[in-house]
C-alpha positions in Angstrom: 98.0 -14.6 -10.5 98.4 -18.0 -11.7 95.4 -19.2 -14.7 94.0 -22.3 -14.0 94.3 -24.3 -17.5 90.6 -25.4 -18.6 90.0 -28.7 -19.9 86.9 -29.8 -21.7 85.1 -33.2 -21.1 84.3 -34.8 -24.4 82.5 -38.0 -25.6 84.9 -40.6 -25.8 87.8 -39.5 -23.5 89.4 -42.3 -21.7 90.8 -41.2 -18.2 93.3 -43.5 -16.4 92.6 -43.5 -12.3 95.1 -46.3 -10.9 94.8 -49.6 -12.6 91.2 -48.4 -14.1 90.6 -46.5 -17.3 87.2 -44.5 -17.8 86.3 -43.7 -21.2 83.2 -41.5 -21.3 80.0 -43.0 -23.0 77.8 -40.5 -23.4 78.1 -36.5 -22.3 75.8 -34.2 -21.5 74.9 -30.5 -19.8 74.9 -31.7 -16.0 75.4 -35.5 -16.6 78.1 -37.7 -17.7 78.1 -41.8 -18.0 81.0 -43.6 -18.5 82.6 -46.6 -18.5 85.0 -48.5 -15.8 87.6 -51.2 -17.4 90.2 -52.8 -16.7 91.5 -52.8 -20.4 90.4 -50.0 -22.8 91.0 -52.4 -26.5 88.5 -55.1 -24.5 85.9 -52.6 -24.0 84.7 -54.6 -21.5 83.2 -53.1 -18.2 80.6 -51.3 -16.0 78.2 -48.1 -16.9 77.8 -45.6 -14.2 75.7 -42.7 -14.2 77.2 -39.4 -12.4 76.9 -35.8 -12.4 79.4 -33.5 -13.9 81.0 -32.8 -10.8 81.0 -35.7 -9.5 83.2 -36.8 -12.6 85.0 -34.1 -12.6 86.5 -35.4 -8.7 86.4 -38.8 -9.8 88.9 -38.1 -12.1 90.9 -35.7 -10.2 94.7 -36.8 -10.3 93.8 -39.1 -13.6 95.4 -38.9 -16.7 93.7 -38.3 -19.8 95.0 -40.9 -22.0 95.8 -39.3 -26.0 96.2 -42.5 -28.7 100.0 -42.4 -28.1 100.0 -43.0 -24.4 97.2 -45.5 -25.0 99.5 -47.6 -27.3 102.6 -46.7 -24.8 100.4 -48.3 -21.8 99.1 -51.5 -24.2 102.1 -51.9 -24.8 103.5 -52.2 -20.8 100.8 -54.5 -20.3 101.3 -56.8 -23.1 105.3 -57.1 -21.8 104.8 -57.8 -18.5 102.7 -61.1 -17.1 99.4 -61.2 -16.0 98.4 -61.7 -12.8 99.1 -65.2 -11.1 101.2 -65.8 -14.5 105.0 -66.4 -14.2 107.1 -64.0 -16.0 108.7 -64.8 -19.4 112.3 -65.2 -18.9 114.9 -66.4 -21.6 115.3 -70.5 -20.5 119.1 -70.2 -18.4 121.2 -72.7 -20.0 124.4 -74.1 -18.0 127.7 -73.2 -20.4 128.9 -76.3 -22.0 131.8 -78.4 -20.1 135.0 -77.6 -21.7 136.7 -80.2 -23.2 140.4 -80.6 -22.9 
Protein backbone atom coordinates (compact mmCIF):
# COMPACT_ATOMS: atom_id res chain seq x y z
CA UNK A 1 0.00 0.00 0.00
CA UNK A 2 1.59 3.11 -1.12
CA UNK A 3 1.01 6.52 1.61
CA UNK A 4 0.18 9.42 -0.11
CA UNK A 5 2.61 12.22 1.31
CA UNK A 6 0.39 15.18 2.89
CA UNK A 7 1.30 18.63 2.29
CA UNK A 8 -0.09 21.50 4.19
CA UNK A 9 -1.21 24.88 2.57
CA UNK A 10 0.19 27.77 4.43
CA UNK A 11 -0.03 31.59 4.24
CA UNK A 12 2.60 32.78 2.12
CA UNK A 13 3.47 29.72 -0.12
CA UNK A 14 4.36 30.61 -3.56
CA UNK A 15 3.45 27.78 -6.16
CA UNK A 16 4.96 27.90 -9.66
CA UNK A 17 2.22 26.64 -12.48
CA UNK A 18 4.02 27.27 -15.94
CA UNK A 19 5.37 30.72 -16.38
CA UNK A 20 2.98 31.91 -13.29
CA UNK A 21 3.85 31.83 -9.67
CA UNK A 22 0.88 31.85 -6.91
CA UNK A 23 1.80 32.93 -3.59
CA UNK A 24 -1.05 32.52 -1.18
CA UNK A 25 -2.46 35.80 0.50
CA UNK A 26 -4.56 34.96 2.95
CA UNK A 27 -5.68 31.12 4.21
CA UNK A 28 -8.42 29.97 5.73
CA UNK A 29 -10.75 26.69 6.78
CA UNK A 30 -12.68 26.25 3.23
CA UNK A 31 -11.16 29.33 1.44
CA UNK A 32 -7.89 30.38 0.05
CA UNK A 33 -6.99 33.78 -1.94
CA UNK A 34 -4.00 34.14 -3.62
CA UNK A 35 -2.03 35.92 -5.88
CA UNK A 36 -1.20 35.42 -9.76
CA UNK A 37 2.33 37.05 -11.05
CA UNK A 38 4.42 36.92 -13.41
CA UNK A 39 7.42 37.78 -11.10
CA UNK A 40 7.27 36.85 -7.28
CA UNK A 41 10.28 39.93 -6.14
CA UNK A 42 7.66 42.51 -8.18
CA UNK A 43 4.77 41.36 -6.22
CA UNK A 44 2.77 42.66 -8.79
CA UNK A 45 -0.44 40.84 -9.87
CA UNK A 46 -4.19 39.66 -9.59
CA UNK A 47 -6.25 38.47 -6.32
CA UNK A 48 -8.52 35.61 -6.74
CA UNK A 49 -10.77 34.17 -4.46
CA UNK A 50 -11.23 30.16 -4.52
CA UNK A 51 -12.13 27.27 -2.46
CA UNK A 52 -9.72 24.90 -1.00
CA UNK A 53 -10.23 22.46 -3.50
CA UNK A 54 -10.35 24.33 -6.13
CA UNK A 55 -6.65 25.48 -5.13
CA UNK A 56 -5.74 22.43 -4.36
CA UNK A 57 -6.34 21.42 -8.51
CA UNK A 58 -5.19 24.61 -9.58
CA UNK A 59 -2.02 23.78 -8.28
CA UNK A 60 -1.85 20.22 -9.17
CA UNK A 61 1.50 19.51 -11.05
CA UNK A 62 3.02 23.04 -9.52
CA UNK A 63 5.89 23.32 -7.68
CA UNK A 64 6.05 24.76 -4.40
CA UNK A 65 8.82 27.15 -4.67
CA UNK A 66 11.39 26.96 -1.04
CA UNK A 67 13.78 30.43 -0.92
CA UNK A 68 16.57 28.37 -2.68
CA UNK A 69 14.66 27.51 -5.78
CA UNK A 70 13.17 31.03 -5.72
CA UNK A 71 16.66 32.54 -5.97
CA UNK A 72 17.68 29.58 -8.51
CA UNK A 73 14.64 30.69 -10.79
CA UNK A 74 15.40 34.74 -10.28
CA UNK A 75 18.32 33.91 -11.17
CA UNK A 76 17.36 32.09 -14.83
CA UNK A 77 15.38 34.94 -15.44
CA UNK A 78 17.72 37.69 -14.80
CA UNK A 79 20.36 35.65 -17.45
CA UNK A 80 18.26 35.21 -20.04
CA UNK A 81 16.50 38.32 -22.20
CA UNK A 82 13.16 39.46 -21.85
CA UNK A 83 10.67 39.07 -24.19
CA UNK A 84 11.10 40.95 -27.67
CA UNK A 85 14.73 41.81 -26.16
CA UNK A 86 17.83 40.51 -28.15
CA UNK A 87 19.96 38.27 -26.23
CA UNK A 88 23.33 39.50 -24.68
CA UNK A 89 26.09 38.08 -26.57
CA UNK A 90 29.87 38.92 -26.23
CA UNK A 91 30.42 41.67 -29.45
CA UNK A 92 32.38 38.96 -32.24
CA UNK A 93 35.42 40.59 -33.16
CA UNK A 94 37.25 39.63 -36.56
CA UNK A 95 41.07 38.33 -35.54
CA UNK A 96 43.48 40.94 -36.41
CA UNK A 97 45.26 40.58 -40.10
CA UNK A 98 48.62 39.21 -39.60
CA UNK A 99 51.28 41.06 -40.53
CA UNK A 100 54.28 39.73 -42.31
Amino acid sequence: MQSKSKLKLEQGQIWKQGDEFLRIVKWSRLAIEYKKMTDPAAKDGTVHDVTKKEFCRLIKGATLMTPDLLAADQAARDASPAPGEPALLAPLTEPAPETA
